[in-house]
N, C-alpha and C positions, 0 to 999 in steps of 0.2 A: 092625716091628710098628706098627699104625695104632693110636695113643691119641686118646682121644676130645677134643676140643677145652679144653670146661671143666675138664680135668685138666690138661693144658698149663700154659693161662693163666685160672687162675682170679680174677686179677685183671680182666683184660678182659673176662671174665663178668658181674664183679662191677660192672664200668662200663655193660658194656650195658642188665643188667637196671634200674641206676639211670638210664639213657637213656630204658628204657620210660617210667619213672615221671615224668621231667622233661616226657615228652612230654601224659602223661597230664593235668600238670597246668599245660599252659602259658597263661602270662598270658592275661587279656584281650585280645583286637584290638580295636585303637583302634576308637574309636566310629564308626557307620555312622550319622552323625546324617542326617536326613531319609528316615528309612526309611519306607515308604509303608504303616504299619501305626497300628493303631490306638493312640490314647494308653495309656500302661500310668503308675497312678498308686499311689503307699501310699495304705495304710488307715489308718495316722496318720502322725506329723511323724517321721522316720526319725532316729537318734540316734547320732554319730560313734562315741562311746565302748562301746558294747560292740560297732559295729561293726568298732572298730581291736581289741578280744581279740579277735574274731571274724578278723581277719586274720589274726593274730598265729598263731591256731590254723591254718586249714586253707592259710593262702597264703603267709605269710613265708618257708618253707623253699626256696622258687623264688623268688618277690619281691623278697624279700629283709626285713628288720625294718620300714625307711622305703617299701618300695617303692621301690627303684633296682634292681630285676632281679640283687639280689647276692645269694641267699637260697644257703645252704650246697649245695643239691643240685645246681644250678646248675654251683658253684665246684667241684665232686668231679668231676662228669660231662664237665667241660670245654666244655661247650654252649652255643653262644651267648647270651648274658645278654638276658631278658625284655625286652620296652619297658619304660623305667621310668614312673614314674609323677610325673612333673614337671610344668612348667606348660604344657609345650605339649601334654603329652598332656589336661591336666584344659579348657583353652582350647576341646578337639574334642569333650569327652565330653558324652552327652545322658545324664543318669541315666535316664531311661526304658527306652533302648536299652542302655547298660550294665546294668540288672536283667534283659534277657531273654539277652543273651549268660550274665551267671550262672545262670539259672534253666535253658539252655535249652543250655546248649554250645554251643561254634565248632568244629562237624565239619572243618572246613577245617584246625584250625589246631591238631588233636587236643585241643581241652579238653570236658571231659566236663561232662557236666549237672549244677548242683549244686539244681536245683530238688527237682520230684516224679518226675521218671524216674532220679534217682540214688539209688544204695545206702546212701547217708549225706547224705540229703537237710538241705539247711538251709531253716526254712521262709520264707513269705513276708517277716515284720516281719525276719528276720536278715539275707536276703540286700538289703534297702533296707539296714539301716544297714549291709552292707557296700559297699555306695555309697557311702554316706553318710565312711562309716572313706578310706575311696578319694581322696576330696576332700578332706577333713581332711589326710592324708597329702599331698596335691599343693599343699596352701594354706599357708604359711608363716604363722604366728602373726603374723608383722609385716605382711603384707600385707593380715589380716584387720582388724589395731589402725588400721592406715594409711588403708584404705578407712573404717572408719568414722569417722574425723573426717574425711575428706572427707563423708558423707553427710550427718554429721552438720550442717557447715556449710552442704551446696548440697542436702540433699534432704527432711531431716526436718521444712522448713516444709511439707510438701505430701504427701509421703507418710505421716509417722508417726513417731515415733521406736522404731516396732517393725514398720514399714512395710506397717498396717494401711489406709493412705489417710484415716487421721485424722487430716491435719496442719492447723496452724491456717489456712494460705494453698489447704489441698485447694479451695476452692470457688470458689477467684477463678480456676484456670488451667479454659483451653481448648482439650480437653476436661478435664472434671474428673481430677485424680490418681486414678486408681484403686491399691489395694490392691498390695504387693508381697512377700504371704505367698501367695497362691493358686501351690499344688502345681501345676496343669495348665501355668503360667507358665512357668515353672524347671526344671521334669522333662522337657519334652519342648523344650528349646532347650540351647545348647550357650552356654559364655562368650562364645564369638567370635560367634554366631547375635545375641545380644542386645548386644555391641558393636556390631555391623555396623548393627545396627537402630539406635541412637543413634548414632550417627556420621551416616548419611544420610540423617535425619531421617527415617524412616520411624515412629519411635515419635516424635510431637508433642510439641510445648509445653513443650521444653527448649531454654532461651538460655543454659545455661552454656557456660561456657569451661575446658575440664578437658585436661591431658596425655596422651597418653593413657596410661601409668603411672597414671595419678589415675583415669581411666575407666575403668580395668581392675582396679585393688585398691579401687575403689565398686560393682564390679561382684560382686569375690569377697567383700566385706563383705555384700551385698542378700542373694546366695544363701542366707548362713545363715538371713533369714527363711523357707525353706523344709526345713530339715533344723539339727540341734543338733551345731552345729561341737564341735570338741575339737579341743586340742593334742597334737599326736603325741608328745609330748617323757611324756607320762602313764606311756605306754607302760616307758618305761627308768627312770622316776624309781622311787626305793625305798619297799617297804608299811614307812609306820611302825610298827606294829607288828601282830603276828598269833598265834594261839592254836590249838595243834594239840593235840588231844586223844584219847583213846580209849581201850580196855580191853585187860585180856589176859586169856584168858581157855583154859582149857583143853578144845579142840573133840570131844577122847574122854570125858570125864568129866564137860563142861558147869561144871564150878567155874570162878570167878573166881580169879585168883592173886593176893592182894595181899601186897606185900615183897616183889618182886619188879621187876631191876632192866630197865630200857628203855632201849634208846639211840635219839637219834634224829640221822641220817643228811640233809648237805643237800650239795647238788649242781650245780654247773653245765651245761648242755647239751654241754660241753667236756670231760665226765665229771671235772670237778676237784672234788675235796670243798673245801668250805667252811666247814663247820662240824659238831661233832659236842657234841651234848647226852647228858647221862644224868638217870635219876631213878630213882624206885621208886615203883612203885605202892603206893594206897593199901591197907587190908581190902580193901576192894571189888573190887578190881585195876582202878580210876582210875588213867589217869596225864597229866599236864599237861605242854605244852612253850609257854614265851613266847618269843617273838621280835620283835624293834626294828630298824626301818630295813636290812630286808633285799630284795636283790633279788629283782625279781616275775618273774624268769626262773628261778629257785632249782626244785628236784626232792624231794621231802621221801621220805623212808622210816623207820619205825620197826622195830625189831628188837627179840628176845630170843632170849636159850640156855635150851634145857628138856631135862635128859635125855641133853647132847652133839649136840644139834643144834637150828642155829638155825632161828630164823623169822621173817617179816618180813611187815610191810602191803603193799597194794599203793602203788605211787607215786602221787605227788600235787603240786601245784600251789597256792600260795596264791590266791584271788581280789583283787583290791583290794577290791571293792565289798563283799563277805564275806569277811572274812579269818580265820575259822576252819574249820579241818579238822579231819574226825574218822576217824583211820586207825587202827582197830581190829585188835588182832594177837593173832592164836588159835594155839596150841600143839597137840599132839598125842602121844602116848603111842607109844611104840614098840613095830613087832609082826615077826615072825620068818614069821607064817602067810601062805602067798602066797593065803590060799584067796579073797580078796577083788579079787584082780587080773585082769584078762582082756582082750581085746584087743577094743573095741569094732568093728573095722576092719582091715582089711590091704589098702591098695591096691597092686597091682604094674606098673608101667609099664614097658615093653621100649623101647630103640632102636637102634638098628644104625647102626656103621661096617664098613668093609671088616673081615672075616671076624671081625668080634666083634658082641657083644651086654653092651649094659651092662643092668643088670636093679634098678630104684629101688624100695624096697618101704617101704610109708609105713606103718606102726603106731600108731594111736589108743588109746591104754591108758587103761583106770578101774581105780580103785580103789573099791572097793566097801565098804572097811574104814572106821574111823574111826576110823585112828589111821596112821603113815607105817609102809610097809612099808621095811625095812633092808635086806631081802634073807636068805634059807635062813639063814646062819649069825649072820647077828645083826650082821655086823660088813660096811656097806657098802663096804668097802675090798677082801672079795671079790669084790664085784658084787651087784646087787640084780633089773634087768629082764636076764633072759638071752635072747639071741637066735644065732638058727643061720645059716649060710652054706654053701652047695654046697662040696663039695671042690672045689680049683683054683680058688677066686675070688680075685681080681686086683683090686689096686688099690679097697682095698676104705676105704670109709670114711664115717662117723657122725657125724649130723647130728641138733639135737633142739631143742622148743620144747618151753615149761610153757605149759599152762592157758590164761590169757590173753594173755600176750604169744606175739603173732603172728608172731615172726621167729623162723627156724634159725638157730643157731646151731653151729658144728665144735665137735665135742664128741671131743677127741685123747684125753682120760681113762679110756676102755673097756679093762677086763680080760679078758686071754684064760682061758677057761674050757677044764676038759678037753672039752666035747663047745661048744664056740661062745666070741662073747663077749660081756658084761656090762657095763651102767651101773652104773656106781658110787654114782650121785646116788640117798638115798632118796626113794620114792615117794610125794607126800603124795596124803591121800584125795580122792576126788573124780572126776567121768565128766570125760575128754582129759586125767587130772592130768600126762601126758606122750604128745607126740605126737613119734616115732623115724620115723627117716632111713636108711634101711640101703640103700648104693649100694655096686656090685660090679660088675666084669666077666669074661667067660667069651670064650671062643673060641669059635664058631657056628661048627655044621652042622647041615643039613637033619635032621632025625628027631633033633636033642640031647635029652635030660632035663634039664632042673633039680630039686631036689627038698633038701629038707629039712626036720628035725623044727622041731615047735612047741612050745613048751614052756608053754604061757598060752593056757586054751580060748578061742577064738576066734570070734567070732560072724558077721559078713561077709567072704567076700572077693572081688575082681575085680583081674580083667587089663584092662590097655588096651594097646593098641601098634597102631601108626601101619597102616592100612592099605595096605602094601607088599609083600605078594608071602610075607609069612609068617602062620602061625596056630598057634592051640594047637590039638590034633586029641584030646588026650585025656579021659574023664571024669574026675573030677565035672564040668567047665567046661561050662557051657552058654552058648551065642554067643547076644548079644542083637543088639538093632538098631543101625547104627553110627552116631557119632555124628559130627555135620558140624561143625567147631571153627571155620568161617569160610577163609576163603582158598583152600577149595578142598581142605583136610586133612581127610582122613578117618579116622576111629579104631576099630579094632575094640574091641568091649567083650563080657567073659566075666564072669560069675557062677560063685560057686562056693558052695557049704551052710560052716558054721560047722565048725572044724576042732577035734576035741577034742584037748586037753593031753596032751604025748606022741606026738600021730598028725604022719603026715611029709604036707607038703604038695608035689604033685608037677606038672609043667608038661611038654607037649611041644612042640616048636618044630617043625612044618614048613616046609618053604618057603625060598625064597632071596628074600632083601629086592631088589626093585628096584631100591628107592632108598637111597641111604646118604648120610652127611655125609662132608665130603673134611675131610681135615688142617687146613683153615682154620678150623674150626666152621660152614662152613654148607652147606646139603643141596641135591643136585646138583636135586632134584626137590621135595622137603616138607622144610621146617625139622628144625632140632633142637629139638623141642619137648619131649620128654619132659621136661626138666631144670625146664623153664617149669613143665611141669603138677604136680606137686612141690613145687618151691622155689622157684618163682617170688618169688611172694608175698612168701616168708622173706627173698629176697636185697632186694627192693624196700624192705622195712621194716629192713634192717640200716640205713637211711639213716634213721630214726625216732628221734633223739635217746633219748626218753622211755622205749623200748622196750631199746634195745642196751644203754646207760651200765653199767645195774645191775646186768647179768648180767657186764660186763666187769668192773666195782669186784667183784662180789663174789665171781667166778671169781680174782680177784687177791688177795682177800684169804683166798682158800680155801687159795693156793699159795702164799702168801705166813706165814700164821700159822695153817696146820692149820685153819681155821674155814670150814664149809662152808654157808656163806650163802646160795651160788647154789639149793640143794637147794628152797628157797620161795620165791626170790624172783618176783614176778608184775609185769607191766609195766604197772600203772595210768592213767599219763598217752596222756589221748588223742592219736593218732598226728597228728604237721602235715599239712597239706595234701600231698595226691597221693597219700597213707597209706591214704587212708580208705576208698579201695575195697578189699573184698576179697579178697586174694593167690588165687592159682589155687590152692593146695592147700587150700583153704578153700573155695573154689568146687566143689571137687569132692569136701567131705566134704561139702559142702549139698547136693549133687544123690544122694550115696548113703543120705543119712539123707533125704532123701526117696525114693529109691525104696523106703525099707527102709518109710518110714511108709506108706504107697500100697498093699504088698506087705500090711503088716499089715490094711488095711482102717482106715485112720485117718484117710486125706483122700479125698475125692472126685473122681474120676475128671479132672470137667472142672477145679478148684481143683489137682491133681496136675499136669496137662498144663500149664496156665498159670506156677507154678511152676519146673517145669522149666523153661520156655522164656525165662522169666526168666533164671533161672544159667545154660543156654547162652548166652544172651545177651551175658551177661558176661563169660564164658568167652571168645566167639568176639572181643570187643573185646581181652577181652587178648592175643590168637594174633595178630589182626591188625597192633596197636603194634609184637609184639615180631617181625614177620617183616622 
């Protein structure tokens, strides 16, 4: 029997797709100073310190925390470790040319744009002081203290003691000292550019006599006349103290609960608890948490039990600069009636190996209710979301994300039901409150059926599968235009009308696949991309600290002491660097909720097209990384 690759080794799966991601998000190339473009300047003095959060957020996870190319995704993936970011790299760099490599990507060297062409744009003031964070991190604190008692003794008669050219000797040299704050100075020359310059006297009317150690940490001291140095060390030191607050408040009935007790939950990136607080809310359902000299890497969650089932804030993050949070935790009343649930979506993607067919079916569930559905009997330990499977499905297995956290997760917990089987997890309210994974394999032949009930009226659904030599031939499905995913992949795409609750949804396969994947996981002719178009995404962000932790802690404490935490937990903390794009199953519920708004008469034809060509866009960048 031919088994499909990522059932094999789903570990090596799980490397490559974090491969993508590394690639997605690789370092800077050293700087191409002297590039024959026009000066590129800030619109003010660019500022280390929120450029180093700003690192911390979207680039540490490759980089590493200091910038030494040791960032965890790196160390997982086994990939060669980034340039770091030391002194010979900060010696070559032209902040000028470093702002357009961020703003603009290194196609070469696969790093994506993080200007205005990217999906998680940073804007202009962010991406200087990510410069700025850049330097700081390559500049040692002592080389900064060092330089400036050098300056201080051989330069600030002449330049300034803020190296405005207001020094009291500025009028005697010739030519006069000019000013050594002017941005156009600094941003468009490199360290060594302006060593080289004083060394061969090309910059005048300097008789010192300096080491060059001394000429070089005078040199990283002047700089910060053009940018607001910070010491990296800020970064690891602990928030003295911080204030997390919020309500609870119950989201079916709108009452505040007060007496009423809160835990709050704090966490390492390491998923190690650290600390665990309680209180009780006030009447009001006020509740306060203090904290002293904690770390600023820390994950915060609050919880409560209502009813037998918990619930939780999203996650959070102290600021230093702002170091209060307001993580708000709403409750919900329990219901038995599904008549609120429906499946906003059903995408189904086909791919073939020798004489099989594995068949991904992606479910987008709302609850429409205002209160968590439990499931038919009241008791989610029957099952709560039921779903159905072809007879003779093989090697079958479940996969799910909540709301906003962006990664799948293996979800082994499903109950067999007499007619299918069931999530256990109840459903809280809300449109995507659970987006299902349902993967299966069949044995192929020409003219097969698949077919099965639905049990949750269903509003869209479509097929994709790889344009290879097979098709769906029967109604409802209507074949649209194909779509080009980059590399030369071509994808047939089918539509089908909204499937009402209880009716069987049915597929014919004609055709024999030209192309198939060998034993090894890759395709003699087109990738194995079905898996990408899916769970891509999901597997890339399993590498998102911020996202995975919570659902691990609180699937463990679900199996651990009966308490089923996971059921609300949501992934708050914004995803690290390389995160931040998109995942393809997400790119491709964006292009069916645009068709679906288009279809309505909701966007405009040309604003429709430009749109789409956007998220192929996107789309077609992810096929290409991952081939």
């Amino acid at each position: 029997m031919t088994h499909f690759p990522h059932r094999a080794a789903p570990r090596r799966l799980f490397l490559f797709a974090l491969i993508i991601l590394v690639v997605a998000t690789v370092l800077l190339g050293r700087p191409q100073t002297g590039a024959a473009q026009d000066p590129v300047l800030p619109a003010t003095t660019p500022e280390a310190l929120p450029g180093l959060d700003l690192f911390a957020e979207r680039c540490a996870n490759c980089h590493g925390e200091t910038g030494l190319g040791d960032g965890a995704l790196i160390e997982q993936a086994g990939q060669p470790a980034p340039m770091p970011f030391d002194a010979a790299y900060i010696r070559a760099a032209e902040p000028s040319v470093m702002f357009r490599q961020i703003t603009d990507g290194e196609a070469a060297v696969g790093m994506p744009p993080f200007g205005p062409a990217s999906t998680n744009p940073i804007d202009d003031a962010g991406r200087w002081n990510l410069v700025a964070g850049v330097f700081s991190l390559a500049t040692p604190p002592e080389d900064v203290v060092a330089g400036q008692a050098v300056y201080e003794a051989q330069c600030a008669a002449c330049h300034g003691d803020a190296g405005a050219g207001d020094g009291p000797d500025a009028a005697t040299t010739e030519p006069v000292a000019g000013p050594l704050d002017d941005a156009a100075f600094w941003f468009n020359r490199s360290n060594d550019t302006v060593y080289n310059e004083l060394t061969s006297g090309e910059i005048s009317a300097h008789s010192f006599q300096l080491a060059e150690e001394e000429l070089r940490r005078v040199i990283d001291f002047a700089r910060t006349f053009s940018y607001v140095y910070a010491d990296p060390a800020i970064l690891t030191a602990p928030i003295p103290a911080g204030v997390i607050v919020g309500t609870l408040d119950n989201g079916t009935t709108g009452a505040m609960l007060g007496e009423a007790q809160v835990e709050l939950q704090a966490f390492t990136p390491e998923f190690e608890q650290t600390l665990t607080l309680t209180t009780t809310t006030d009447v009001n359902g006020n509740f306060r948490f203090d904290v002293t000299d904690v770390a600023p890497n820390l994950i915060y969650i609050a919880g409560s039990s209502f009813n037998g089932l918990n619930f939780s804030s999203g996650a959070n993050q102290l600021d230093r600069n702002n170091p209060t949070l307001e993580m708000p935790v709403t409750v919900y009343d329990k219901t038995s009636d599904a008549a609120g649930v429906s499946v906003a979506q059903l995408h189904i993607v086909f791919e073939f190996a020798e004489e099989r067919v594995a068949v991904n079916q992606l479910y987008v569930v709302n609850n429409a209710a205002n209160s968590v559905f439990v499931g038919p009997s009241g008791d989610p330990a029957d099952g709560v979301f039921e779903v159905a499977v072809p007879e003779g499905a093989e090697n079958l297995e479940f996969q799910r994300s909540f709301g906003s956290m962006q990664n799948f997760l293996p979800a082994n917990d499903f109950v067999q039901t007499a007619r299918g089987w069931s999530d256990p997890l109840p459903l809280r309210p809300g449109d995507g409150a659970l987006t299902l994974l349902v993967r299966y394999e069949l044995p192929f032949s020409s003219g097969m059926r698949i077919a099965h009930p639905i049990f949750f009226e269903t509003a869209t659904t479509t097929i994709i599968l790889p344009d290879a030599g097979v098709t769906v031939t029967n109604t409802p499905w209507v074949e649209q235009p194909s779509q080009d995913f980059g590399d030369g992949q071509m994808f047939l795409n089918f539509s089908g009308p909204g499937v009402p609750a209880g009716e069987t949804i049915s597929m014919v396969l004609e055709g024999r696949p030209s192309v198939v994947t060998d034993a090894d996981g890759a395709a003699v002719v087109n990738r194995d991309t079905t898996t990408e178009l899916l769970i891509g995404g999901g597997a890339l962000l399993l590498a998102a600290v911020g996202g995975v932790f919570l659902w691990r802690y609180w699937q463990g404490r679900h199996d651990d002491e009966g308490e089923a935490w996971a059921d609300e937990v949501e992934a708050g903390v914004v995803a690290p660097a390389g995160a931040a794009p998109a995942g393809a199953d997400d790119l491709l519920r964006a292009i069916a909720a645009l068709d679906d708004a288009h279809e309505a008469g909701q966007l405009e034809e040309a604003a429709y097209q430009a749109q789409r060509a956007e998220l192929k866009g996107q789309l077609a960048a992810m096929w290409q990384k991952g081939g």
